[in-house]
Each structure stands twice: as C-alpha cells, then as structure tokens.
ZARO-594694 format. One record per residue: residue number from 1; residue in one letter; x, y, z of N, C-alpha, C in turn. Coordinates in steps of 0.02 Angstrom, whole numbers. Layout:
<nodes>
@n=NUM res=A nu=X nv=Y nw=Z cau=X cav=Y caw=Z cu=X cv=Y cw=Z
...
</nodes>
This chain:
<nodes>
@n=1 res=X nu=35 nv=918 nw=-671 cau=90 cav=898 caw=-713 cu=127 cv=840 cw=-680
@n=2 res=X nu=136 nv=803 nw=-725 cau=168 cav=732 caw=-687 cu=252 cv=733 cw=-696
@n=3 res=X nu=273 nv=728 nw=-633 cau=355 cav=724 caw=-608 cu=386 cv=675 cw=-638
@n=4 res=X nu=349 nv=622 nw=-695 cau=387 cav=559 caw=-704 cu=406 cv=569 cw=-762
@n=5 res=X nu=463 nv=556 nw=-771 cau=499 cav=582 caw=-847 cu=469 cv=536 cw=-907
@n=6 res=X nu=466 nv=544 nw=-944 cau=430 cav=499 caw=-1022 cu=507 cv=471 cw=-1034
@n=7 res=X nu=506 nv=396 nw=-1044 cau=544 cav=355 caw=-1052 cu=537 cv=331 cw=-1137
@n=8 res=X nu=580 nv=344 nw=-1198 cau=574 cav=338 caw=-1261 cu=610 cv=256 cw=-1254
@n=9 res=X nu=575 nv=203 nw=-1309 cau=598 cav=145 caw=-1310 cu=659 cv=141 cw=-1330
@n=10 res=X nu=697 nv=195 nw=-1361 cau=769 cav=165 caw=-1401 cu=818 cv=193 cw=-1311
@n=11 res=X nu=772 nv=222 nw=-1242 cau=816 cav=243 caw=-1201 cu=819 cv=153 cw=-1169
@n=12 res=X nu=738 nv=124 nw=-1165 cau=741 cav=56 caw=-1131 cu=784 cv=29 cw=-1178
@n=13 res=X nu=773 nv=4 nw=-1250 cau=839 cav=-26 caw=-1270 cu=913 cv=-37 cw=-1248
@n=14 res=X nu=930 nv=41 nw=-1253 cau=988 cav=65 caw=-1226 cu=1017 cv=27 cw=-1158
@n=15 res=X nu=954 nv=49 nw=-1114 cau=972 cav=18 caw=-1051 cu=955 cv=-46 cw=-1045
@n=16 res=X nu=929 nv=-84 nw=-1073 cau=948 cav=-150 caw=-1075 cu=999 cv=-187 cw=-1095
@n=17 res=X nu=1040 nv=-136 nw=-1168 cau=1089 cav=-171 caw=-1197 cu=1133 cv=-170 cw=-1131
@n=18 res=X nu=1145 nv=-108 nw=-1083 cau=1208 cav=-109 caw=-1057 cu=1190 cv=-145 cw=-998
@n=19 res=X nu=1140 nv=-162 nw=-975 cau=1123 cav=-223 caw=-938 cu=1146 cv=-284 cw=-952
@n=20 res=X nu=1150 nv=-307 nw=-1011 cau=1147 cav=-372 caw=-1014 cu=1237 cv=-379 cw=-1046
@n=21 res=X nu=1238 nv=-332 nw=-1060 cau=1310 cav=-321 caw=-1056 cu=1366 cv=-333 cw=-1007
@n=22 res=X nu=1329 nv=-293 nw=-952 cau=1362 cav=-295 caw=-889 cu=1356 cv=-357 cw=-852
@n=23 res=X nu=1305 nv=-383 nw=-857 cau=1285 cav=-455 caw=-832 cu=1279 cv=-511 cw=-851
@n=24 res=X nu=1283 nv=-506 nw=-922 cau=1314 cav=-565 caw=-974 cu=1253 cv=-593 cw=-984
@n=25 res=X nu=1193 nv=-571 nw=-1006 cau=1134 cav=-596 caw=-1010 cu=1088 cv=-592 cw=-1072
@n=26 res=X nu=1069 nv=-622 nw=-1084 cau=1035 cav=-622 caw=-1165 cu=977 cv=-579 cw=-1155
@n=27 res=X nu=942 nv=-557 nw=-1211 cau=897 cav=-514 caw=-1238 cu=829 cv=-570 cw=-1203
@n=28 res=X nu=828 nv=-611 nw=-1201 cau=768 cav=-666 caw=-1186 cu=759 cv=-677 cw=-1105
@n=29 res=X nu=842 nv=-688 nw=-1090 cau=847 cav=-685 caw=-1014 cu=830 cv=-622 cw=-964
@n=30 res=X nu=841 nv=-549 nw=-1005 cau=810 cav=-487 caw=-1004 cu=731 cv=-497 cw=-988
@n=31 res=X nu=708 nv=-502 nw=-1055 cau=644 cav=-504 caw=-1056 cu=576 cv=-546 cw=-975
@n=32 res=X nu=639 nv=-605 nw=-976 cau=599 cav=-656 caw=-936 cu=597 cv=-634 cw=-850
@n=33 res=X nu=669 nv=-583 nw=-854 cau=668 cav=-546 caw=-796 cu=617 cv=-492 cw=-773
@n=34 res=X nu=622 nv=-459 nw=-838 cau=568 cav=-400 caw=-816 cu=482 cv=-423 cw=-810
@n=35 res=X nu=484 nv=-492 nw=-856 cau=416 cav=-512 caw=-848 cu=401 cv=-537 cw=-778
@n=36 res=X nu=442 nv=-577 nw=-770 cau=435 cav=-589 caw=-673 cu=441 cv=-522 cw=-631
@n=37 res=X nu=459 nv=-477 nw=-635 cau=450 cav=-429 caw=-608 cu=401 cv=-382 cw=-615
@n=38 res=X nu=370 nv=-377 nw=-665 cau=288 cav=-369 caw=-674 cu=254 cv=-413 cw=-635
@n=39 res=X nu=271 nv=-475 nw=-657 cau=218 cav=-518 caw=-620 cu=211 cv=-518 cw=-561
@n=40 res=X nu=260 nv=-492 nw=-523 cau=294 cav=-479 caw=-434 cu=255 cv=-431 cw=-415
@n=41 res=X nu=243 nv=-386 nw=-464 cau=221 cav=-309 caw=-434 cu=157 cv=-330 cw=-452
@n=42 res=X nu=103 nv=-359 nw=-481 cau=58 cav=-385 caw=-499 cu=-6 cv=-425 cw=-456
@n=43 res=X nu=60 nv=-459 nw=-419 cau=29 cav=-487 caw=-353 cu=28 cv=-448 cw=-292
@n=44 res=X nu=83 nv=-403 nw=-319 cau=95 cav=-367 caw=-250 cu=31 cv=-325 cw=-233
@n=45 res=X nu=9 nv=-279 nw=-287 cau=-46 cav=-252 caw=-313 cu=-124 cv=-278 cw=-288
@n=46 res=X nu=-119 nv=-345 nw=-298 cau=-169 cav=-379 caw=-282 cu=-179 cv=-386 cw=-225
@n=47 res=X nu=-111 nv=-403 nw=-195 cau=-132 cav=-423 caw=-110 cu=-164 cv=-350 cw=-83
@n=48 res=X nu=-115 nv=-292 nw=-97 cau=-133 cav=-240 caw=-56 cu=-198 cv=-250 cw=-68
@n=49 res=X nu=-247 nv=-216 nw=-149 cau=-314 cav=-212 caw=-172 cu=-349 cv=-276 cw=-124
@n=50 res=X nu=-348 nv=-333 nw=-93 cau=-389 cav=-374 caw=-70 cu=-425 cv=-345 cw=-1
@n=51 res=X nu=-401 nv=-309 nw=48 cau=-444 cav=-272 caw=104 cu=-476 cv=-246 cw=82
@n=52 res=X nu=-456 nv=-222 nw=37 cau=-520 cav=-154 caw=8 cu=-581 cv=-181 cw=-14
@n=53 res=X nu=-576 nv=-233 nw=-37 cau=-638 cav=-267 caw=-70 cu=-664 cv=-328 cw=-20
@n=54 res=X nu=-632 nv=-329 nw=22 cau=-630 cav=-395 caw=84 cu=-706 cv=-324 cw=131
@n=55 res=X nu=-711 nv=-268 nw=122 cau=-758 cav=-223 caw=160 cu=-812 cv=-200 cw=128
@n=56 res=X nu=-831 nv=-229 nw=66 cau=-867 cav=-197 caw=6 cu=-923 cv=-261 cw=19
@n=57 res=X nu=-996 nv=-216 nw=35 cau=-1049 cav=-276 caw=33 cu=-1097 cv=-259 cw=-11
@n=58 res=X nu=-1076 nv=-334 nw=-59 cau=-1136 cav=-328 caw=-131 cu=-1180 cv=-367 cw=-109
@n=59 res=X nu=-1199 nv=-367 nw=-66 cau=-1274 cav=-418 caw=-42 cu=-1327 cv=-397 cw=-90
@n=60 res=X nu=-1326 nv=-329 nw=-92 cau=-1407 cav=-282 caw=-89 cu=-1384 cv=-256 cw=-168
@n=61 res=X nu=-1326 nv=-289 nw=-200 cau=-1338 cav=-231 caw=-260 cu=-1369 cv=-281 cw=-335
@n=62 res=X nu=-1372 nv=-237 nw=-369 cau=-1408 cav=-273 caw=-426 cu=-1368 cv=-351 cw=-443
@n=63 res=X nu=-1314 nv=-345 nw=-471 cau=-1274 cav=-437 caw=-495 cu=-1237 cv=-438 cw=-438
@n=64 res=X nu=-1228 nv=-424 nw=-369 cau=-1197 cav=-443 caw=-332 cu=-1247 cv=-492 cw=-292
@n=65 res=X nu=-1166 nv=-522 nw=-232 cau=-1204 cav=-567 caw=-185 cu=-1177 cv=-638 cw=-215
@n=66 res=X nu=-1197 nv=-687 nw=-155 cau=-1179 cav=-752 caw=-176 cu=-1136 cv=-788 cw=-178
@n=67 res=X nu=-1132 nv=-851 nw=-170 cau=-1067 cav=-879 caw=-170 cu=-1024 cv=-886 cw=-213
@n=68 res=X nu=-1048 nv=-863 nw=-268 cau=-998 cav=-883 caw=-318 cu=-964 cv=-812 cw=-323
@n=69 res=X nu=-978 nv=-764 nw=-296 cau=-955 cav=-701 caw=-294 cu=-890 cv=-691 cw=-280
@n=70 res=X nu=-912 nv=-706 nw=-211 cau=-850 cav=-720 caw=-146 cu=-808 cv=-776 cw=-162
@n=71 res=X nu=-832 nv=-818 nw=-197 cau=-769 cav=-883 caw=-221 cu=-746 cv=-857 cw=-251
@n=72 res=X nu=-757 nv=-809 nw=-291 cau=-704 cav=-810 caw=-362 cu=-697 cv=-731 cw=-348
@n=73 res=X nu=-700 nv=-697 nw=-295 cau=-684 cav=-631 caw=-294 cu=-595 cv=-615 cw=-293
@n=74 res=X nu=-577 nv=-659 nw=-240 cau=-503 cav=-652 caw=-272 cu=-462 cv=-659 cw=-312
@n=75 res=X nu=-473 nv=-686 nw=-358 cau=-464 cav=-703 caw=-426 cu=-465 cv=-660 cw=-472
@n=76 res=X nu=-545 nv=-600 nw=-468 cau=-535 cav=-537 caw=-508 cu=-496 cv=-504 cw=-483
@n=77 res=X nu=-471 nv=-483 nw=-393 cau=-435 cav=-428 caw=-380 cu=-380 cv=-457 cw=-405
@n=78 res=X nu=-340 nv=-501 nw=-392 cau=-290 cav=-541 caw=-433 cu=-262 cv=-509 cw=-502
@n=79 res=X nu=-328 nv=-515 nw=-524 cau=-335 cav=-495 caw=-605 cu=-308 cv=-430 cw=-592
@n=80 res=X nu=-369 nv=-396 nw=-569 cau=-363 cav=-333 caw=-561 cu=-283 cv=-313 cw=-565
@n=81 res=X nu=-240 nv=-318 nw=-516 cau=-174 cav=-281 caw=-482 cu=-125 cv=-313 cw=-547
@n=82 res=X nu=-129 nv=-389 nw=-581 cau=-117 cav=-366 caw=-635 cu=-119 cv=-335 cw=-688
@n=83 res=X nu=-177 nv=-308 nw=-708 cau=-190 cav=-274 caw=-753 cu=-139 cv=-185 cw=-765
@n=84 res=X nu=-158 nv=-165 nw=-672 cau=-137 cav=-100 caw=-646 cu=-62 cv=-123 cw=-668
@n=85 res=X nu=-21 nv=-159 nw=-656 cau=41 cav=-171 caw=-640 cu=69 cv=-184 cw=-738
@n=86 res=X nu=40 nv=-207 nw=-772 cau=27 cav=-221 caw=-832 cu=54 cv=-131 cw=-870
@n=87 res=X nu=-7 nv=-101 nw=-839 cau=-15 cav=-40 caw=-865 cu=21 cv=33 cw=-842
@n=88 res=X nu=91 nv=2 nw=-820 cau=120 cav=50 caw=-789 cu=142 cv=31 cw=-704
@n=89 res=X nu=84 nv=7 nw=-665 cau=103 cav=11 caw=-605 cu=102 cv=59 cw=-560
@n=90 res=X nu=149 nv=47 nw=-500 cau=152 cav=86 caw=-436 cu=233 cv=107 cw=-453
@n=91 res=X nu=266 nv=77 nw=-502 cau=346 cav=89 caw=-501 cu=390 cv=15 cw=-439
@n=92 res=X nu=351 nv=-27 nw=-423 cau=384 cav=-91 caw=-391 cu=423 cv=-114 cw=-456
@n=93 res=X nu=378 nv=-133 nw=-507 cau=420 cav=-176 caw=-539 cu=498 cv=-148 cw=-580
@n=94 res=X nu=504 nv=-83 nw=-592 cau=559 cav=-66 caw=-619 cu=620 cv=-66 cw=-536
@n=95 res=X nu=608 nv=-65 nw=-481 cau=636 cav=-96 caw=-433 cu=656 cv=-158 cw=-411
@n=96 res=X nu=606 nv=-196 nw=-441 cau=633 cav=-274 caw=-423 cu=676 cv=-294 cw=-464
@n=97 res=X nu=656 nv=-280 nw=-542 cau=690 cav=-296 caw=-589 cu=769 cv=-268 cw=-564
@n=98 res=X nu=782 nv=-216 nw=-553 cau=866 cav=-178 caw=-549 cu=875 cv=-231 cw=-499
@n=99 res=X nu=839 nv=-262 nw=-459 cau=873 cav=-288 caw=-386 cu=889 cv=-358 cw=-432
@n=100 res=X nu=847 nv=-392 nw=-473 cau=847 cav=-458 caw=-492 cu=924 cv=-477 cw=-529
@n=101 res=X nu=924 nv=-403 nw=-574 cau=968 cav=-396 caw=-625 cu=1042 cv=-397 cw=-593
@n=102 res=X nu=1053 nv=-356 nw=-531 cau=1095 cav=-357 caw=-489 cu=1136 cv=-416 cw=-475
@n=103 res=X nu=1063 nv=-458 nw=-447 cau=1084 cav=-531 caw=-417 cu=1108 cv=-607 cw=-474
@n=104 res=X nu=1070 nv=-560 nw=-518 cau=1103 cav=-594 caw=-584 cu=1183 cv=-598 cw=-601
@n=105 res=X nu=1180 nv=-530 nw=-588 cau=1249 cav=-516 caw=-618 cu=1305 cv=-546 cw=-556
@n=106 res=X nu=1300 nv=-543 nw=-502 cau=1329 cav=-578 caw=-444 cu=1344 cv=-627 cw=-439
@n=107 res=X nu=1283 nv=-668 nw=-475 cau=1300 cav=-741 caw=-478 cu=1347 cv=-770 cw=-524
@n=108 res=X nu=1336 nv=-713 nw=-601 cau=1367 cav=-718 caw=-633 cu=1447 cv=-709 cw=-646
@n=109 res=X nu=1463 nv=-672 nw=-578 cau=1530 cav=-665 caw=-563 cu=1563 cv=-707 cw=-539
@n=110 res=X nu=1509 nv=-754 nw=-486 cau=1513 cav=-793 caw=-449 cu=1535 cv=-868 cw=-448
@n=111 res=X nu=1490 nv=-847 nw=-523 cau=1525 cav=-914 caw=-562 cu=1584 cv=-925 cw=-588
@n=112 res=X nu=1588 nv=-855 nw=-629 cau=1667 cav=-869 caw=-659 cu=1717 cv=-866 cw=-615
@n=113 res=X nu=1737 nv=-862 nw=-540 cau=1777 cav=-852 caw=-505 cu=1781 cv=-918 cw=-485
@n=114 res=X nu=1708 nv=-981 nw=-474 cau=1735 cav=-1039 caw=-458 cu=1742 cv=-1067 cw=-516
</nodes>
C-alpha cells in the first residue's frame, strides 16, 4: 500500500491559486515554474541514471555495441530521467518548485519595498 496521499486536481488548483496569490504571480508564471522544476528533476534523474548505464556492456548483445551507441547513449538516459520525472518522479520536483516559488515571492517583496 502506498504512503503517498492521491492528490485531486481541484486540491492542485487550490494550491496554486493561493500561491500565486501569496506571491503575486500569474497562472502562466505558475505553470512555467513548475515546468522548470520538472525539467530540474529530469536532469537530475538523468545524471544519477548515467553510472548505471556508464557499467552496462552491449558489445555482445543482439542491436548493441558501436559507436553510435555510446555517442548517443546519453541522450537516451537524458530522455530516460525525463520521462521518469514527467511521470511522477522521485518527489524533487514538487520541492524545487516550493523553493522556486518561495524565492519568487521574496523577490517579489523585494521589489515593492525598493
């Protein structure tokens, strides 16, 4: 049984409205946040996934091998950790995002005070 609570979209709504509320930020500026923060956890994803496949020898297997393998192998793990990160993730990206949103809002204070 999985410990992670089911999140209903009118709760993300919710918590976005009072995000952008609190931080004076548009529905678009929202959006562009959390997409960079996918994309953060995406790479992040990737880098870890690259040892693992940096020890994997397709010399001997049927379509493996070759240079074009190894050139463009990082590119699928790449792919790869986005995809994972796409599809849920490790839980980085709903972390970066609160941190981004944070620093948003900071600045945004930051401003109106000068």
């Amino acid at each position: 049984m999985s410990s992670i609570p089911n999140v209903s979209a009118a709760q993300i709504a919710s918590a976005q409205n009072a995000a952008s509320t609190r931080a004076g930020l548009s529905a678009e500026a929202l959006e562009k946040t959390r997409k960079a923060a996918i994309d953060f956890e995406g790479v992040t994803i990737g880098e870890m996934l690259q040892p693992m496949f940096d020890t994997v020898d397709t010399a001997n297997s049927l379509f493996g091998g070759g240079a074009a393998e190894s050139q463009f192998r990082s590119l699928q793990v790449l792919e790869m950790g986005k995809q994972i990160a796409n599809n849920g993730g490790i839980g980085l990206a709903d972390s970066v995002y609160r941190q981004m949103l944070a620093m948003q809002e900071k600045a945004q204070q930051e401003k109106g005070e000068s």
